[in-house]
C-alpha positions as CSV (number, residue, x, y, z in Angstrom):
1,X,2.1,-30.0,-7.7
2,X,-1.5,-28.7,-7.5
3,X,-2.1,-28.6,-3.9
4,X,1.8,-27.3,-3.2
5,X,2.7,-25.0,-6.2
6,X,-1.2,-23.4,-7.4
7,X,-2.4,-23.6,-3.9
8,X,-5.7,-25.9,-5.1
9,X,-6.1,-27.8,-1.9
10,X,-9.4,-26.5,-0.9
11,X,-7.7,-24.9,1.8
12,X,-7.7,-20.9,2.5
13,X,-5.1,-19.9,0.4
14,X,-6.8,-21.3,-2.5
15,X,-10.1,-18.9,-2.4
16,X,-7.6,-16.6,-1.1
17,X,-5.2,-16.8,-4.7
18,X,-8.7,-16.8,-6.4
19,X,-9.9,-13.5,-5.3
20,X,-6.5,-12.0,-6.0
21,X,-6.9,-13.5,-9.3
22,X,-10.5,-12.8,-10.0
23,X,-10.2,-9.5,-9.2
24,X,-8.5,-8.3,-11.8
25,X,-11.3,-8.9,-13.7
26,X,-13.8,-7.2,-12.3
27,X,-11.8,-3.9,-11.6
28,X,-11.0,-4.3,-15.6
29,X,-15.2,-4.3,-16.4
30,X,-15.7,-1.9,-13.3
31,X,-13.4,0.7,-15.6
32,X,-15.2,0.1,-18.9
33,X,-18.9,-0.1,-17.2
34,X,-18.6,2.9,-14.7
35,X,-19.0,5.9,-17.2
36,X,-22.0,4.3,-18.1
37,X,-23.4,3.8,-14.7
38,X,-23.3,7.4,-13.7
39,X,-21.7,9.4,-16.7
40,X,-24.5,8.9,-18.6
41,X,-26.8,10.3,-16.7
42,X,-25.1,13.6,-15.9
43,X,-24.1,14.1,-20.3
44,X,-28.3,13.3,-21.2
45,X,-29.3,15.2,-18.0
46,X,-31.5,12.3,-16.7
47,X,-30.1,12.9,-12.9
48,X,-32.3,16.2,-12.3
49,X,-35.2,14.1,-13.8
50,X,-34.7,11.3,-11.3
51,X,-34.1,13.4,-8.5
52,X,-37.1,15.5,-9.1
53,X,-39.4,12.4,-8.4
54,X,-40.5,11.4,-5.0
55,X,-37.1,10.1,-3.9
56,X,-33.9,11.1,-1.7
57,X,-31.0,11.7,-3.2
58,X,-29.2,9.5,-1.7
59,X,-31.7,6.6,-2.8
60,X,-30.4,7.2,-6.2
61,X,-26.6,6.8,-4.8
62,X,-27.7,3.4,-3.2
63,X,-29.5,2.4,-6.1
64,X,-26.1,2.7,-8.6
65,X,-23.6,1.4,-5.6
66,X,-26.3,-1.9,-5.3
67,X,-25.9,-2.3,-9.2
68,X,-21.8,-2.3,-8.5
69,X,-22.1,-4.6,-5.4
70,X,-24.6,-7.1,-7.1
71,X,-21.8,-7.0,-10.5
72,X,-18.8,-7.6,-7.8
73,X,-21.0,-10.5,-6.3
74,X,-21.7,-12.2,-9.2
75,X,-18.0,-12.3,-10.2
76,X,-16.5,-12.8,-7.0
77,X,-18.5,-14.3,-3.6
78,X,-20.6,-16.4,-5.6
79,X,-17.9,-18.5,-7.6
80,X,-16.5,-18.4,-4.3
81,X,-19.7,-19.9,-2.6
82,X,-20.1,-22.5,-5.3
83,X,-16.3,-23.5,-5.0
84,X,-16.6,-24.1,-1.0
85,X,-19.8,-26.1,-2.4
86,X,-17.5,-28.1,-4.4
87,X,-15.1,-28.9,-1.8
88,X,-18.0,-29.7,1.1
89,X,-19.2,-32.4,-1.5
90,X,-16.0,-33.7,-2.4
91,X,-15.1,-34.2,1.3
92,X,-15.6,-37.6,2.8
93,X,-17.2,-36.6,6.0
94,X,-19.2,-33.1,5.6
95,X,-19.6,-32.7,9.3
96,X,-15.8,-31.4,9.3
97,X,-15.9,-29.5,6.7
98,X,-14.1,-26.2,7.3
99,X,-16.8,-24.0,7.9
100,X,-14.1,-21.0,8.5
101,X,-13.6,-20.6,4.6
102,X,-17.8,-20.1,4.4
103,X,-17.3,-16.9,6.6
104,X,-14.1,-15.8,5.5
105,X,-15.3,-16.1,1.3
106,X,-18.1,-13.9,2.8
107,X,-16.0,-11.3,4.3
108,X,-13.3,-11.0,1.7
109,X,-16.4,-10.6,-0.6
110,X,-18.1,-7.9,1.9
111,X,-14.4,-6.1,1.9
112,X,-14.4,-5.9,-2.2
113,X,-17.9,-4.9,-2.4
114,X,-18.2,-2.0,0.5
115,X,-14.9,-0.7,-0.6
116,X,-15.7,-0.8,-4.5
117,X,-19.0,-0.3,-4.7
118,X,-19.1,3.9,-3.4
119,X,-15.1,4.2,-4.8
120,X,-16.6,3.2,-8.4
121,X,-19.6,5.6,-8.6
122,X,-17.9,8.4,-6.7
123,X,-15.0,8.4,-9.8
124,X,-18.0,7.9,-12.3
125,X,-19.4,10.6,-11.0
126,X,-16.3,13.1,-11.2
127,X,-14.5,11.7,-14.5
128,X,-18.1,11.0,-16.2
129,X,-16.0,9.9,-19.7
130,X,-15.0,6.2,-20.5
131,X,-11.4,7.2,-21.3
132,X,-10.2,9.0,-18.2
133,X,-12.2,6.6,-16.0
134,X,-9.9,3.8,-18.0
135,X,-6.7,5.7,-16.9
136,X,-7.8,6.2,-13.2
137,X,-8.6,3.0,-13.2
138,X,-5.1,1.8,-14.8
139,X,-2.9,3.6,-12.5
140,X,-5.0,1.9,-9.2
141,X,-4.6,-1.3,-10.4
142,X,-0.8,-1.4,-12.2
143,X,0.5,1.7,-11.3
144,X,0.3,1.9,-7.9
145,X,1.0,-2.1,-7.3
146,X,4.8,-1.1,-9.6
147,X,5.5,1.6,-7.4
148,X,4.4,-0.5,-3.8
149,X,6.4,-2.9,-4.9
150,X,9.4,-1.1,-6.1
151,X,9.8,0.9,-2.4
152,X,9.0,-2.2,-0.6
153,X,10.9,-5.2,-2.3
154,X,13.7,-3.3,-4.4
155,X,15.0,0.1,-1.8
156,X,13.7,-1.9,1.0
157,X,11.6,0.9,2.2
158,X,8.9,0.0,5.0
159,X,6.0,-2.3,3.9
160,X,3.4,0.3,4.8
161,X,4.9,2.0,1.3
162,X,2.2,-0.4,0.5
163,X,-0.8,1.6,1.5
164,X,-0.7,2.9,-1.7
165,X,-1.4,0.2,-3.7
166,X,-5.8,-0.1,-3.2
167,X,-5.7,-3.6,-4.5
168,X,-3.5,-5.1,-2.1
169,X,-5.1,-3.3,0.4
170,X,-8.0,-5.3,-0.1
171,X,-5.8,-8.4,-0.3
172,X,-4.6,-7.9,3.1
173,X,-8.0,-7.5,5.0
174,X,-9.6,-10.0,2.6
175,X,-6.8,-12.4,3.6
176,X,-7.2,-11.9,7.5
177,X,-11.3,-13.1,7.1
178,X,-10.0,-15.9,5.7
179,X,-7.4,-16.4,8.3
180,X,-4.2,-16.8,5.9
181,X,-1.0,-14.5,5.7
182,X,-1.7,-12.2,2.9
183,X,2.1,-13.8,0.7
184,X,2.8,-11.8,-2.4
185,X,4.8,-15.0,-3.2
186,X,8.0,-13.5,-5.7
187,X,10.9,-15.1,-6.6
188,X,14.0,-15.6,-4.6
189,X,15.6,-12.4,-5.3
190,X,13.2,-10.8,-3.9
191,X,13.2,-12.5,-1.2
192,X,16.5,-11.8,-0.2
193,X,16.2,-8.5,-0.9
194,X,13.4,-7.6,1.3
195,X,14.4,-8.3,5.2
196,X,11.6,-6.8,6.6
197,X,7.9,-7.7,6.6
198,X,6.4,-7.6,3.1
199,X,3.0,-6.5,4.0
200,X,1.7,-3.6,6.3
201,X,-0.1,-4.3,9.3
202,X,-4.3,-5.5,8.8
203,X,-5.6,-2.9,11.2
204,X,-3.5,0.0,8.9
205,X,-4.8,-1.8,5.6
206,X,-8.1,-1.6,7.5
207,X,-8.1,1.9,8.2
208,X,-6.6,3.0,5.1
209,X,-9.7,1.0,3.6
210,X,-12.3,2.9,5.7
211,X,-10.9,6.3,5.0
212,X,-11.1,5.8,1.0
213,X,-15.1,4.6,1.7
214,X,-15.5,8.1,4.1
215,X,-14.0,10.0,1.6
216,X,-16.4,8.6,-1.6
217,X,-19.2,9.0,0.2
218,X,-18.8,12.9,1.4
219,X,-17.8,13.4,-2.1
220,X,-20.7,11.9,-3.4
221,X,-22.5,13.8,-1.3
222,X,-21.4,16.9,-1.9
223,X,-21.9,16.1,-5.8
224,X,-25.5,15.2,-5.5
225,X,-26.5,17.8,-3.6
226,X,-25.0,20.4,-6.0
227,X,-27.5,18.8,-8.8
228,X,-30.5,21.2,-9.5
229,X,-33.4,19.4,-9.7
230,X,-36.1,19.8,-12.0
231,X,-39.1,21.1,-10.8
């Protein structure tokens, strides 16, 4: 029941199921932690003071979107690291151990943490506040999964409807590095309601992906650049 039902075989669809999983963690303490990462800075006026030291600006960007990706690390790769860990020692022969999983933890943790890590401080930076952070954040993660899922599964509506969910776009890519079909799962209704491929293609997901990290980073350059420093 274990290996067939939760997928705890050791095998890529378990690290796969616990990134889906863990995730939803980290993009809850993401929404509650980003106001403070950059908001605070802009409502006590400390950014002109930092950026009137001896520094780029752009040093300061890297130095909150490092703070993000060490966070998403700790939460995500690393229990991921110690689980393959787990399974090498549990192995009876550690010579064929499936090395694959080591590189594809590593990339589905490189996808959350380039992706995430410039998306979180660009919408700190533009909503500053806790509370419309919270709401941003709500609609990225529940919002936008109800309405994917509504075009795709229910009015059977092409699966790149899907694009809009940022989560599962994540999933997808994340999926691929681990070389495992990026399955929803559902129930059998759904199943039969959907006669067409779930998911959108990985090079779309990809691309979709690359185009939200363009798009943080000229915003967030065009917001620290409009700072006045302090002389």
């Amino acid at each position: 029941t274990l290996q067939q039902q939760l997928k705890l075989a050791g095998d890529a669809e378990t690290y796969r199921n616990f990134f889906w999983f863990q995730g939803y963690f980290v993009m809850a303490i993401l929404a509650l932690a980003g106001s403070t990462l950059v908001g605070d800075d802009y409502q006590h006026g400390s950014l002109p003071f930092y950026l009137s030291k001896p520094i780029h600006r752009w040093h300061y960007v890297l130095g909150k979107m490092v703070a993000v990706a060490v966070f998403i690390d700790m939460l995500t790769t690393l229990p991921g690291l110690v689980l393959f860990i787990e399974g090498m020692l549990l192995s009876d022969d550690v010579t064929k151990a499936p090395w694959h999983l080591l590189w594809g933890v590593l990339g589905y943790g490189m996808v959350l943490t380039v992706v995430l890590s410039p998306l979180v401080v660009a919408l700190a930076s533009w909503l500053r506040r806790r509370v419309p952070l919270v709401m941003v954040w709500t609609g990225l993660l529940f919002f936008c999964r109800i309405m994917g899922d509504f075009l795709v599964d229910v009015l059977r509506y092409p699966p790149q409807w899907r694009l809009i969910d940022l989560w599962n776009l994540m999933y997808v890519v994340g999926s691929w590095c681990l070389q495992t079909s990026a399955d929803l799962g559902g129930g059998e209704r759904v199943r039969q309601l959907s006669q067409m491929t779930r998911q959108p293609p990985v090079e779309q997901a990809a691309l979709v992906l690359g185009l939200i990290v363009v798009a943080a980073a000229v915003y967030l350059h065009t917001r620290i650049r409009a700072v006045e420093v302090v002389a």
